[in-house]
N, CA, C and O atoms as CSV, one atom per row, in Angstrom:
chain,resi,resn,atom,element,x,y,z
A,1,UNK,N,N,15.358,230.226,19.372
A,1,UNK,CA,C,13.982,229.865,19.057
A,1,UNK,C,C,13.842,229.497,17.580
A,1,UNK,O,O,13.247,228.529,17.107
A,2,UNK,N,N,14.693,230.734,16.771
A,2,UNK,CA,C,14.329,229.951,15.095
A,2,UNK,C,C,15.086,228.556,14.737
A,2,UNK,O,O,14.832,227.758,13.835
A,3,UNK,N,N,16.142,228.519,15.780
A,3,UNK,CA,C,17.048,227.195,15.264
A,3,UNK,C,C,16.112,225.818,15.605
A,3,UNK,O,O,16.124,224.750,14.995
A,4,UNK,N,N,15.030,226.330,17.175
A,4,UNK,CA,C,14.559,225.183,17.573
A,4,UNK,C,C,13.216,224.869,16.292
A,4,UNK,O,O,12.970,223.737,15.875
A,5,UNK,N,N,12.799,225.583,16.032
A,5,UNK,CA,C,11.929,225.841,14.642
A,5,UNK,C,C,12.258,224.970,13.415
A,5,UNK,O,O,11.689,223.922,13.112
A,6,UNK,N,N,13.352,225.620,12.703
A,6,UNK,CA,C,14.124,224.800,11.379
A,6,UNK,C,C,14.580,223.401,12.189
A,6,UNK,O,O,15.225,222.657,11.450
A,7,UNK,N,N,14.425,222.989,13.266
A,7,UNK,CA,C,15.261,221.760,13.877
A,7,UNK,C,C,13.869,221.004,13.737
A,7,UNK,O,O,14.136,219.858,13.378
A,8,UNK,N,N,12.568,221.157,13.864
A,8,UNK,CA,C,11.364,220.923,14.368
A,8,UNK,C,C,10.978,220.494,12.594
A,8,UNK,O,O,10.759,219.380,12.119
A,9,UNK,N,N,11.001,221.698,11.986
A,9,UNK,CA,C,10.305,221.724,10.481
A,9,UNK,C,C,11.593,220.029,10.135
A,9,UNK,O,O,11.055,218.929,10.015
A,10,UNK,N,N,12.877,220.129,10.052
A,10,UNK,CA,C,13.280,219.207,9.029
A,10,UNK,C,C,13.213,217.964,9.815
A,10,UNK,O,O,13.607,216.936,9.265
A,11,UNK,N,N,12.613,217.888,11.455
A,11,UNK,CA,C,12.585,216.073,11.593
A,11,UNK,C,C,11.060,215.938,11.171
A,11,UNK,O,O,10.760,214.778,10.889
A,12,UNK,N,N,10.007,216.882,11.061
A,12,UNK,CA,C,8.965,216.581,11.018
A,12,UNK,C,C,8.726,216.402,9.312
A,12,UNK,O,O,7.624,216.147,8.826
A,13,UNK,N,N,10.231,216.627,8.360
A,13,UNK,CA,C,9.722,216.391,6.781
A,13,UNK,C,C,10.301,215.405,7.035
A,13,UNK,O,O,9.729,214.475,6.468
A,14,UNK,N,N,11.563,214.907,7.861
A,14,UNK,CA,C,12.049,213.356,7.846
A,14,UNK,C,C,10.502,212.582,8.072
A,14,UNK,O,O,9.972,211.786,7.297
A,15,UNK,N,N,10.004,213.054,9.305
A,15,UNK,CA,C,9.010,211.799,9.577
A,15,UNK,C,C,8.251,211.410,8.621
A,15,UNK,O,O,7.904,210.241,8.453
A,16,UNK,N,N,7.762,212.883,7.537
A,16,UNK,CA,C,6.584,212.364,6.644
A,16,UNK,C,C,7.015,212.098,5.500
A,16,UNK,O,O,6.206,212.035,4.574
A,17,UNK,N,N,8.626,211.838,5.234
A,17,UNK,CA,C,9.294,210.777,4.578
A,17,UNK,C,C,9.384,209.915,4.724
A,17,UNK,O,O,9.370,209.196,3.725
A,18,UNK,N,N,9.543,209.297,6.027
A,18,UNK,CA,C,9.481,207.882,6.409
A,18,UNK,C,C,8.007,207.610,6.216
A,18,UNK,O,O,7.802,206.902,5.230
A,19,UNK,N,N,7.139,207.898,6.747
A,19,UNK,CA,C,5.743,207.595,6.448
A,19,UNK,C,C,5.361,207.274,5.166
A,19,UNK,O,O,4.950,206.159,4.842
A,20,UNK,N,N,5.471,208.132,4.490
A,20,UNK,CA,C,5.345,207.889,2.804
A,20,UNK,C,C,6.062,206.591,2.381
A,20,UNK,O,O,5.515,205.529,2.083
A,21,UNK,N,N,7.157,206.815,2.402
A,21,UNK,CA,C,8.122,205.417,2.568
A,21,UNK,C,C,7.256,204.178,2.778
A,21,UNK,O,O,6.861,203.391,1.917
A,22,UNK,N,N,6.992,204.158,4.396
A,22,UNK,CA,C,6.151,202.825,4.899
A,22,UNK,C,C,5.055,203.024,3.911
A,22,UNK,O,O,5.435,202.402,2.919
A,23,UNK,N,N,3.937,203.541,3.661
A,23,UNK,CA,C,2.822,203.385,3.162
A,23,UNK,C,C,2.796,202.738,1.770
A,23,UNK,O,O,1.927,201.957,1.384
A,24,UNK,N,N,4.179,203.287,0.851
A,24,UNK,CA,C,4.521,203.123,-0.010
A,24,UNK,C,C,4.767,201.677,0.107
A,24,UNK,O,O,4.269,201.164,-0.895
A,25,UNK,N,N,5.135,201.054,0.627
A,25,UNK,CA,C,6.007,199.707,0.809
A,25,UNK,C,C,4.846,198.986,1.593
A,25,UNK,O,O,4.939,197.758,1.574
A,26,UNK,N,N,3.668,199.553,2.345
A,26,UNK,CA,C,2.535,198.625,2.891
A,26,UNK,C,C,1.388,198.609,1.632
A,26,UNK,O,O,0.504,197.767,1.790
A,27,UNK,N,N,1.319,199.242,0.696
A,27,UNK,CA,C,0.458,199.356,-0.003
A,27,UNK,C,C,0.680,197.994,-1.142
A,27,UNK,O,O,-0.031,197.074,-1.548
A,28,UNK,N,N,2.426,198.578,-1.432
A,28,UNK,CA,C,3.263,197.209,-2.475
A,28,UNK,C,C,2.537,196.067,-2.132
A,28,UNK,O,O,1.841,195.431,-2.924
A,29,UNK,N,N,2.756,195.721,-0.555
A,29,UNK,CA,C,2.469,194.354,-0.267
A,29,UNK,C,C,1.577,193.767,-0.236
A,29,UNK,O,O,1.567,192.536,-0.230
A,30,UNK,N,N,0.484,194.570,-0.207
A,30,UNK,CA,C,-1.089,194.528,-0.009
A,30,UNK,C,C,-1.419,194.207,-1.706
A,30,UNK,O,O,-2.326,193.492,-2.131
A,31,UNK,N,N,-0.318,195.019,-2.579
A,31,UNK,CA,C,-0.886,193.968,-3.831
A,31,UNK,C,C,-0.248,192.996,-4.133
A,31,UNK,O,O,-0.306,192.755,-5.338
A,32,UNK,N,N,0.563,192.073,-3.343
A,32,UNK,CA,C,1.517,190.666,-3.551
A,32,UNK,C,C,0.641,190.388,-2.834
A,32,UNK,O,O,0.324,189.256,-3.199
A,33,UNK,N,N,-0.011,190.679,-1.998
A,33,UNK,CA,C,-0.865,189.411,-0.812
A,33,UNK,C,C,-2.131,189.173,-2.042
A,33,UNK,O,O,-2.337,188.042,-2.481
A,34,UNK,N,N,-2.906,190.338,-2.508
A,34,UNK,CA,C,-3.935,189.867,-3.459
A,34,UNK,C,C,-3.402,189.293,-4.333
A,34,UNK,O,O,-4.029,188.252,-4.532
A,35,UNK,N,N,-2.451,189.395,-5.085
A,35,UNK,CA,C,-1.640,188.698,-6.283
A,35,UNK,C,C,-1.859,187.260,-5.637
A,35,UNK,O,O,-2.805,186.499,-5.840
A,36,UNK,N,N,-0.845,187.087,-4.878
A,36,UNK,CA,C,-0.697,185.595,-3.726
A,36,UNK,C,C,-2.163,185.184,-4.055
A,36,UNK,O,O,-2.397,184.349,-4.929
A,37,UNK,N,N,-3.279,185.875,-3.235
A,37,UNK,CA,C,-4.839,185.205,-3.306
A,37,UNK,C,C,-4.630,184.338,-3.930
A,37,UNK,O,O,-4.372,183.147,-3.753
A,38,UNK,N,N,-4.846,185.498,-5.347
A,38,UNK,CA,C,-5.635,185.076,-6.640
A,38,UNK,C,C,-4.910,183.643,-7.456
A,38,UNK,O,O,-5.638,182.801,-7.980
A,39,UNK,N,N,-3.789,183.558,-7.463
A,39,UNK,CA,C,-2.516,182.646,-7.540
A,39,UNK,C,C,-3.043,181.390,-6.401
A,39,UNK,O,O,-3.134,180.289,-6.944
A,40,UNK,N,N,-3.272,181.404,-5.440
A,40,UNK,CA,C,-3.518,180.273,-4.462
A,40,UNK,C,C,-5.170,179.845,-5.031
A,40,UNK,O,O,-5.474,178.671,-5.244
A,41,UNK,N,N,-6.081,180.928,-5.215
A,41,UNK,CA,C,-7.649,180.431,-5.466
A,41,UNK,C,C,-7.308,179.841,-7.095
A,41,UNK,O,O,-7.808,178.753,-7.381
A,42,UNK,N,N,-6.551,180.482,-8.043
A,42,UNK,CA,C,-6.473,179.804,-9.307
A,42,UNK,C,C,-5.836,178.403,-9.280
A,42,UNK,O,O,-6.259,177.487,-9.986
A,43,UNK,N,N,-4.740,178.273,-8.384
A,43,UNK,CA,C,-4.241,176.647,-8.520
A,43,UNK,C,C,-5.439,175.683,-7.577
A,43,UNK,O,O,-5.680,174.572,-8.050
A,44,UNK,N,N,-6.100,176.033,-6.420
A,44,UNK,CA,C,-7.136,175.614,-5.581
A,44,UNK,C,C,-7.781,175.143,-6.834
A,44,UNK,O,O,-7.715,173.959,-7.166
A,45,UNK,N,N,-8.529,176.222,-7.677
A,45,UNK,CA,C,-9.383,175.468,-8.547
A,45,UNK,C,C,-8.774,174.204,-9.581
A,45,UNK,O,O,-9.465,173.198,-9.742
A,46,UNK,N,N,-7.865,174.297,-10.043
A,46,UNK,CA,C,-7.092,173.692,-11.034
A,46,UNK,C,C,-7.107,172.552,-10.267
A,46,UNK,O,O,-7.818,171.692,-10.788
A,47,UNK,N,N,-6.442,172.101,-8.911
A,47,UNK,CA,C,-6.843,171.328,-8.574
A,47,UNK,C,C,-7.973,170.099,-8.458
A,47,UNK,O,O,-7.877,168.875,-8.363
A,48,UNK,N,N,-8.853,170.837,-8.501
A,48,UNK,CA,C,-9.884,170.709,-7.912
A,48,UNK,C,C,-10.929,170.037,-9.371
A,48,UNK,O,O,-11.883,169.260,-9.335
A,49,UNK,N,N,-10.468,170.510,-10.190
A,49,UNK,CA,C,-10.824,170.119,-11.801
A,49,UNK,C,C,-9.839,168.907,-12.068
A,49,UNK,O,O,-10.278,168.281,-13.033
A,50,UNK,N,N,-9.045,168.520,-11.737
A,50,UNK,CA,C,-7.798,167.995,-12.079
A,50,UNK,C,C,-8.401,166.584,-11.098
A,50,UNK,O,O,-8.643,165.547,-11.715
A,51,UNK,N,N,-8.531,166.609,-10.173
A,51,UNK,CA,C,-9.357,165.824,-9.136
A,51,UNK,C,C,-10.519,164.933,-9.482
A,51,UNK,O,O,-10.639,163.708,-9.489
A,52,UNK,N,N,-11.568,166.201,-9.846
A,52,UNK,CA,C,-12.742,165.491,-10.757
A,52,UNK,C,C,-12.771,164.799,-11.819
A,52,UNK,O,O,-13.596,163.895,-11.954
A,53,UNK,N,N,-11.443,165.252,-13.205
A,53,UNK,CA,C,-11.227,164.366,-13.534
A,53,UNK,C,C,-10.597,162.826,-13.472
A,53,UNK,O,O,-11.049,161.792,-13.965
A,54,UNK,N,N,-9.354,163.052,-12.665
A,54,UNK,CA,C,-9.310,161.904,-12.244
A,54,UNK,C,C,-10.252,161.039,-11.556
A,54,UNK,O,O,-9.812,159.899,-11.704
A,55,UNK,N,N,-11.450,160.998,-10.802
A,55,UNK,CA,C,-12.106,160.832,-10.324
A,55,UNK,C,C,-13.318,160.002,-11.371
A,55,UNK,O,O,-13.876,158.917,-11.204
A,56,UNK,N,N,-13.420,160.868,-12.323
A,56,UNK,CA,C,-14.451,160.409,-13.838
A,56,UNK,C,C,-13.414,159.284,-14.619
A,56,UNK,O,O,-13.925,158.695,-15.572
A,57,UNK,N,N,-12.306,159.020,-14.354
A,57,UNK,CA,C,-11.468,158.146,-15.387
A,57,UNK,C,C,-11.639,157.036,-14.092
A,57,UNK,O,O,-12.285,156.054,-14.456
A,58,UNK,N,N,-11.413,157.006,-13.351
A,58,UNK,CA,C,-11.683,155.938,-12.224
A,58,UNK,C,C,-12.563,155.399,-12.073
A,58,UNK,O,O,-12.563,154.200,-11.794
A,59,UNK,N,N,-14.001,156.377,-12.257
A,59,UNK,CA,C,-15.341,155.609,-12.516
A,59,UNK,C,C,-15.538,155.267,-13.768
A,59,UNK,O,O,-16.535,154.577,-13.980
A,60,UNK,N,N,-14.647,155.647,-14.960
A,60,UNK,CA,C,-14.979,155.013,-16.342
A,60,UNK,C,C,-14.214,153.410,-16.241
A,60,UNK,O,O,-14.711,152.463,-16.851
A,61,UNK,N,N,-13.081,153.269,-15.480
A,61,UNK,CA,C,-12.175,152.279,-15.453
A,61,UNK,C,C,-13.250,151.394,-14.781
A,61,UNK,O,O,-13.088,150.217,-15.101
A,62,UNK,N,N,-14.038,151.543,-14.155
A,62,UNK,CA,C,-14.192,150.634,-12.564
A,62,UNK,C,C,-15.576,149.997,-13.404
A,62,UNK,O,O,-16.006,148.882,-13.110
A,63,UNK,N,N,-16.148,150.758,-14.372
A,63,UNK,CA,C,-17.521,150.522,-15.161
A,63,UNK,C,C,-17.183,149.580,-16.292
A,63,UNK,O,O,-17.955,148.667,-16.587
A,64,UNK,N,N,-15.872,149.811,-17.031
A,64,UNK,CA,C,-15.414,148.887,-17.944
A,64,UNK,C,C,-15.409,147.534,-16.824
A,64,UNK,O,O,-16.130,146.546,-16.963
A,65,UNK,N,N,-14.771,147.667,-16.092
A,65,UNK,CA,C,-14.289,146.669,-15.259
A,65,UNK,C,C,-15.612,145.050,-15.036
A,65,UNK,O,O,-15.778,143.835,-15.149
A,66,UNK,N,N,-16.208,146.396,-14.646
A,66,UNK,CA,C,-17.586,145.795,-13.712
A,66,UNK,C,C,-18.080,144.991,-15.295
A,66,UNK,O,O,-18.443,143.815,-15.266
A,67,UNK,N,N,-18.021,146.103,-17.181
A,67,UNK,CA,C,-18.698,145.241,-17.600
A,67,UNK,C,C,-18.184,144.108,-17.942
A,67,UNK,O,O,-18.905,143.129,-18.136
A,68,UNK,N,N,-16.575,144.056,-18.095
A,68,UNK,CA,C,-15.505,143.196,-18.812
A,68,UNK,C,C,-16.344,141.718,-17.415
A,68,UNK,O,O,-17.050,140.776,-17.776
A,69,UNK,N,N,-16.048,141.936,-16.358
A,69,UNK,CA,C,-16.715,140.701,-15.599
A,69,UNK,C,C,-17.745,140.219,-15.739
A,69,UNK,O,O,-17.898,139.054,-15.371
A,70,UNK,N,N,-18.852,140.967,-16.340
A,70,UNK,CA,C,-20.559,140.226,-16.569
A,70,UNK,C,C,-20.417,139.683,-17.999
A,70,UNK,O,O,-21.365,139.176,-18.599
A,71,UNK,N,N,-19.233,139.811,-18.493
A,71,UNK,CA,C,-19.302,139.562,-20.090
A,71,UNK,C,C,-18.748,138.012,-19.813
A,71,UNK,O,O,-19.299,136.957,-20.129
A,72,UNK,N,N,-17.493,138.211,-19.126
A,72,UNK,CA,C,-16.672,137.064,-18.662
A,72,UNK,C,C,-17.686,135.758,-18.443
A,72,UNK,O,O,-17.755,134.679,-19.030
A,73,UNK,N,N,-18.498,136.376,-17.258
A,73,UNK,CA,C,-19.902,135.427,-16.603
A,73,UNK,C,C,-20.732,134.831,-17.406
A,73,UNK,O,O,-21.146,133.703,-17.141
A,74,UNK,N,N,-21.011,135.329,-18.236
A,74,UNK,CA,C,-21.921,135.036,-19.414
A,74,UNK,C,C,-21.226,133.947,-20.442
A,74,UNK,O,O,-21.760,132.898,-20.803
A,75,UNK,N,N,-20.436,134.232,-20.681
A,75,UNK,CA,C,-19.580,133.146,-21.412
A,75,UNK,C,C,-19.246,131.977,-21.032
A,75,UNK,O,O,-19.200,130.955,-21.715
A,76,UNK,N,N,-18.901,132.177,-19.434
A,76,UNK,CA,C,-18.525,130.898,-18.511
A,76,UNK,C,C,-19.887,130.072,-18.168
A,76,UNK,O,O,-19.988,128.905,-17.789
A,77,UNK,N,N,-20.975,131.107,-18.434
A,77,UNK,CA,C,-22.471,130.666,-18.189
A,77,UNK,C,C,-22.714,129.577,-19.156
A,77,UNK,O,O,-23.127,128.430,-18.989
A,78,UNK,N,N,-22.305,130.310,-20.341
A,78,UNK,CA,C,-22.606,129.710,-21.605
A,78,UNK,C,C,-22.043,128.531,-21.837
A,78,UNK,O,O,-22.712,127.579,-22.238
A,79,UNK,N,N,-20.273,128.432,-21.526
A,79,UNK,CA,C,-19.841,127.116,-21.991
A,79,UNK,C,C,-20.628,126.183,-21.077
A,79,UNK,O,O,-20.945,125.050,-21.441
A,80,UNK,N,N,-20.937,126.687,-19.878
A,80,UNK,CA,C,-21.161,125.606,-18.323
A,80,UNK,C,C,-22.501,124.796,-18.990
A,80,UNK,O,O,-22.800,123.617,-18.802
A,81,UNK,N,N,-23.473,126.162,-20.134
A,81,UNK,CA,C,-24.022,125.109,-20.374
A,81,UNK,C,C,-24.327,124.216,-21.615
A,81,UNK,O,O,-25.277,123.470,-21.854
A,82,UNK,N,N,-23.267,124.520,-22.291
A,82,UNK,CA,C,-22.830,122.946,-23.451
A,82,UNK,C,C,-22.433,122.163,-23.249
A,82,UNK,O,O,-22.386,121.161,-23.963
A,83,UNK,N,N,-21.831,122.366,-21.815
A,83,UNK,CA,C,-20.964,120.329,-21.805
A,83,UNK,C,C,-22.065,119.926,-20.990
A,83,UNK,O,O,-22.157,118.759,-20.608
């Protein structure tokens, strides 16, 4: 009976070694997954700024563009009407 006892006590400190263990090692990961988040929402944004600007240089390009052609027009207006 005492052997089945001490046989009982040391799998039941194995188990709540292993337990500790896992928790230990589920807890780790649980702060790489928030790490991960925060790492995925910080480049998301960076993106996302990175975007808009490109986006503002495209509409600055497309506005030069638009004026470089009414300037063009005007000139061609102009010679069309001296001769």
């Amino acid at each position: 009976m005492k052997k089945e006892l001490e046989d009982t006590q040391v799998a039941l400190e194995a188990s709540h070694k292993v337990i500790v263990g896992l928790t230990e090692i589920g807890l780790s990961m649980s702060k790489r997954i928030e790490k991960m988040k925060v790492k995925r929402q910080l480049a998301k944004a960076n993106h996302v700024e990175c975007h808009q600007k490109f986006q503002a240089r495209i509409h600055e390009a497309e506005d030069s563009m638009q004026a470089q052609h009414l300037l063009i027009d005007v000139r061609v207006d102009a010679q069309l009407a001296n001769l």
